[in-house]
NUSE-488689 format. One record per residue (C-alpha): residue in one letter; z, x, y. Coordinates in steps of 0.05 Angstrom, whole numbers, plus 32768, in hexadecimal, padded with zeros to 4 digits. Layout:
AZXY ...
//
This chain:
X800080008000 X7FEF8015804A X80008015808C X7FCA801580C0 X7FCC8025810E X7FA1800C813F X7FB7801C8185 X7F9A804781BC X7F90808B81B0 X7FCE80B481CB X8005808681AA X7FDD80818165 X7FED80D08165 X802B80CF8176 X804080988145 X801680B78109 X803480F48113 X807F80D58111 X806A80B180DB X805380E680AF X8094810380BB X80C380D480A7 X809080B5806C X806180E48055 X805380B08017 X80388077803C X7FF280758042 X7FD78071808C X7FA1805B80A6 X7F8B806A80F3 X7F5E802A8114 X7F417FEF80EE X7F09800480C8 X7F1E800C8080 X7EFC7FFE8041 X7F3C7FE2801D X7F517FB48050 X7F7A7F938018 X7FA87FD7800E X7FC67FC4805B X800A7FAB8059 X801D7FBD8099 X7FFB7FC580E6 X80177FE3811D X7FF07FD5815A X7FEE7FD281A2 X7FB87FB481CC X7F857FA1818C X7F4E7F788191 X7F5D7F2A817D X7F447F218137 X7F447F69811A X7F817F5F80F3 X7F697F2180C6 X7F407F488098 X7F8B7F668079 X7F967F288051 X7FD87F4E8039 X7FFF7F5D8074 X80437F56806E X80577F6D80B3 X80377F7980F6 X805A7FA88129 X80507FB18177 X804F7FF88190 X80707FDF81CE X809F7FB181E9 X806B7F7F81FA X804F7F4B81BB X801B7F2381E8 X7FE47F4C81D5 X7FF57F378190 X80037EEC819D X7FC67EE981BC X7FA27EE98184 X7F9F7EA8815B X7F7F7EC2811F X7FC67EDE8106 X7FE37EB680CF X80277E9A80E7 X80477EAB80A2 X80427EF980B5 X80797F1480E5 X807B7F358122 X80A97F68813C X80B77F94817A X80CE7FD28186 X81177FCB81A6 X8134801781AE X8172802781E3 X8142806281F5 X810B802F8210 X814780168238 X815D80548252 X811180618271 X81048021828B X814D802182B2 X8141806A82C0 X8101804F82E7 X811B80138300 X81508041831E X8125806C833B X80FE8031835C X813A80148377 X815B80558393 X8122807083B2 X8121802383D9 X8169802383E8 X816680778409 X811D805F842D X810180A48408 X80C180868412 X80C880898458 X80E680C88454 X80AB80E88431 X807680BF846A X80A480ED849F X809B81278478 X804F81278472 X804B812A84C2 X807E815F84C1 X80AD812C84E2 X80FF813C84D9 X811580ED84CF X816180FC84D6 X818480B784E0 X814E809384EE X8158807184A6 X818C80448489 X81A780358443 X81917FF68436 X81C67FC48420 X819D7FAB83E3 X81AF7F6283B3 X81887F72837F X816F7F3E8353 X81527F548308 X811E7F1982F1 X81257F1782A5 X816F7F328289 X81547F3C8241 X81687F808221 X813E7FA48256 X81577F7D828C X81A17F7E827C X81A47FC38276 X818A7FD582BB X81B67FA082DA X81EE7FB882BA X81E6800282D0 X81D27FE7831C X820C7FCC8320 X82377FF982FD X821E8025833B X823A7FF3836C X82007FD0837C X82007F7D8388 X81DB7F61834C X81C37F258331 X81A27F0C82FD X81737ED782DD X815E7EC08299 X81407E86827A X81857E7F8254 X81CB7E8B8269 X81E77EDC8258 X82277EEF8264 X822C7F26829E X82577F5282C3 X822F7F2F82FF X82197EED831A X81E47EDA82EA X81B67E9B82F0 X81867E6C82BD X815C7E4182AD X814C7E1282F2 X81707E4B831B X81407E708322 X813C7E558372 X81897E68837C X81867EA78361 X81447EB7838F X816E7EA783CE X819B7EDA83C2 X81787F1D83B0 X81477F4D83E0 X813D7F7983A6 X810B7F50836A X81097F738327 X80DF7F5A82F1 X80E77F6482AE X80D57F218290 X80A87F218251 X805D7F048256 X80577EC78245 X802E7E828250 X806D7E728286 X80777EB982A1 X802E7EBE82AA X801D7EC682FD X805A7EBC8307 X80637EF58342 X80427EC1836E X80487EA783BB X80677E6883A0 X80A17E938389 X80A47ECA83C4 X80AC7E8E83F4 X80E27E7983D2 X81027EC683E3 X813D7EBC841A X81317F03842E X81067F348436 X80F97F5783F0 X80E67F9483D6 X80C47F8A838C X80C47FB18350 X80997F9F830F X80A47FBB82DC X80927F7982A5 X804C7F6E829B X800C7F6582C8 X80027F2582B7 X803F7F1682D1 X802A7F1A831D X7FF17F07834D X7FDD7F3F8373 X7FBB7F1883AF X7FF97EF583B0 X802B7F3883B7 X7FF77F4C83EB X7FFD7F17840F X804F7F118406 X804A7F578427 X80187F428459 X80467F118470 X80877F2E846F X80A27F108432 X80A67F51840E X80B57F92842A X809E7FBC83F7 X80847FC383AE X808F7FEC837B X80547FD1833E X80517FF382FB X80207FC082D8 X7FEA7F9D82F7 X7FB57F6B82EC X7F827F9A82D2 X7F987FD782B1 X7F7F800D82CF X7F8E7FF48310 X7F397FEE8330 X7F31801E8360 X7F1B7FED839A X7F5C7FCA8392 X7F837FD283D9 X7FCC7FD383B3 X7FB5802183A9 X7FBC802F83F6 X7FE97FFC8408 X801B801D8432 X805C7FF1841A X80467FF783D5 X804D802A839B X802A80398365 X8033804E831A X8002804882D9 X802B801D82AA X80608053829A X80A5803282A7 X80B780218263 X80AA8056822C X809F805581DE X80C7808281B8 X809A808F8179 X80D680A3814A X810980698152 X80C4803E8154 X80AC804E810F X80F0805780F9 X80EF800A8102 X80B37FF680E9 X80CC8018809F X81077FF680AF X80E57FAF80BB X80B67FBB8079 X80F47FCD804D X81207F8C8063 X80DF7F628055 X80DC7F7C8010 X81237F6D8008 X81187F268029 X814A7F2E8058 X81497F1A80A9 X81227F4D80D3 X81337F6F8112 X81137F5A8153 X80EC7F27812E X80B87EFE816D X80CA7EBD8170 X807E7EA18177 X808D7E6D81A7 X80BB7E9381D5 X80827ECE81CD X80BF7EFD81D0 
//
């Protein structure tokens, strides 16, 4: 029996090489094309196109390289009797709040501004404030929580917001809250997960409902925000600043005017990273209960599409 990978280049070599570390026995093959499709028990994938996976009529398990299952979900050729798990490693949480921090600091100390004085040669002693920041983190899964735990473990104000009530060491709101918890915040981090309800959701609707100005970070997915609509949001006032890690279209076009925006910063997709090693450690892990018939770890629930 096999596994197969079929992912983008760079992680397929990373994750073939932990795997042939930890099981040198398993069979692996690298992209779709096989000529004993019926050998596959188990796909790890990332990004693959809809329908490649249905000619493995023995899968027993498929695995996302990432945090992020849409890309599987999307595609309605997978039979609903084969599960679907995630990656969920305290390493992908220390990135991602390692960036988010990052974000937020270099907001709250005006670095940004900082670094414009520096490029005219400009000494910009006092002439910037700490910013008294209420920072609100969109989406307290296990991403989310962690970061808004550690923000405020630093002293920062923080709130939080999830479909469901979590208990917090903070004001946290849910469900039809969402308004409330909007009011309140001039810091907006997102780390919801893409779905049919999260999709556009970074819209003009919801930065009018902002009390304050507000600086936003996104760090989710790109499908998660209009980017006409943070453009105008800026335009207008409603946010101060940006700080985007996914976008509509990945790359980010060239012609798109977030790239010189002067309020806004850029990175390619980077904030949360895959750890290869804990990753495949998993999927062995997943296979092994499934054999066993026992409950599997960060299992996707299908119609939460998390």
């Amino acid at each position: 029996m096999s596994f197969i990978i079929i992912a983008p280049p760079v992680p397929t070599q990373k994750w073939k090489e932990e795997l042939e570390l930890i099981a040198p026995e398993i069979p692996l093959i690298i992209g779709a094309e096989t000529d004993r499709p019926d050998d596959i028990i188990c796909a790890m994938v990332w990004k693959q196109k809809p329908g490649i996976l249905k000619h493995f009529k023995n899968l027993k398990l498929i695995f996302s390289m990432g945090a992020g299952v849409d890309h599987i979900l999307a595609d309605n050729t997978i039979p609903e009797n084969i599960p679907i798990c995630r990656v969920v490693d305290p390493q992908m949480a220390f990135s991602m709040s390692n960036f988010i921090l990052m974000a937020v600091l270099n907001h709250h100390r005006s670095f940004y501004d900082y670094k414009k004085a520096q490029d005219k040669k400009k000494w910009a002693q006092f002439e910037f404030e700490e910013k008294k920041l209420k920072i609100g983190v969109l989406g307290t899964g296990f991403l989310g929580m962690d970061i808004a735990k550690k923000l405020h473990n630093l002293g920062f104000e923080v709130t939080g917001y999830s479909t469901s009530d979590k208990e917090a060491p903070f004001p946290s709101y849910a469900g039809d809250e969402i308004d409330t918890f909007l009011s309140k915040i001039n810091v907006l981090i997102c780390l919801v997960p893409y779905t049919p309800k999260t999709e556009a959701l970074l819209s003009y609707d919801l930065f009018k409902k902002l009390t304050h100005p507000t600086y936003l970070i996104n760090v989710s997915r790109g499908s998660v925000q209009i980017e006409n609509d943070i453009i105008r949001a800026l335009d207008e006032g409603i946010l101060n600043g940006a700080f985007l890690d996914v976008f509509e279209q990945e790359p980010l076009p060239i012609e798109s005017p977030l790239w010189e925006y002067p309020s806004v910063q850029i990175s390619p997709h980077v904030a949360s990273l895959t750890y290869p090693k804990e990753s495949v450690r998993q999927v062995i892990e997943c296979l092994n209960r499934i054999e066993k018939g026992l409950d599997l770890p960060n299992k996707v629930d299908r119609k939460k599409m998390y």
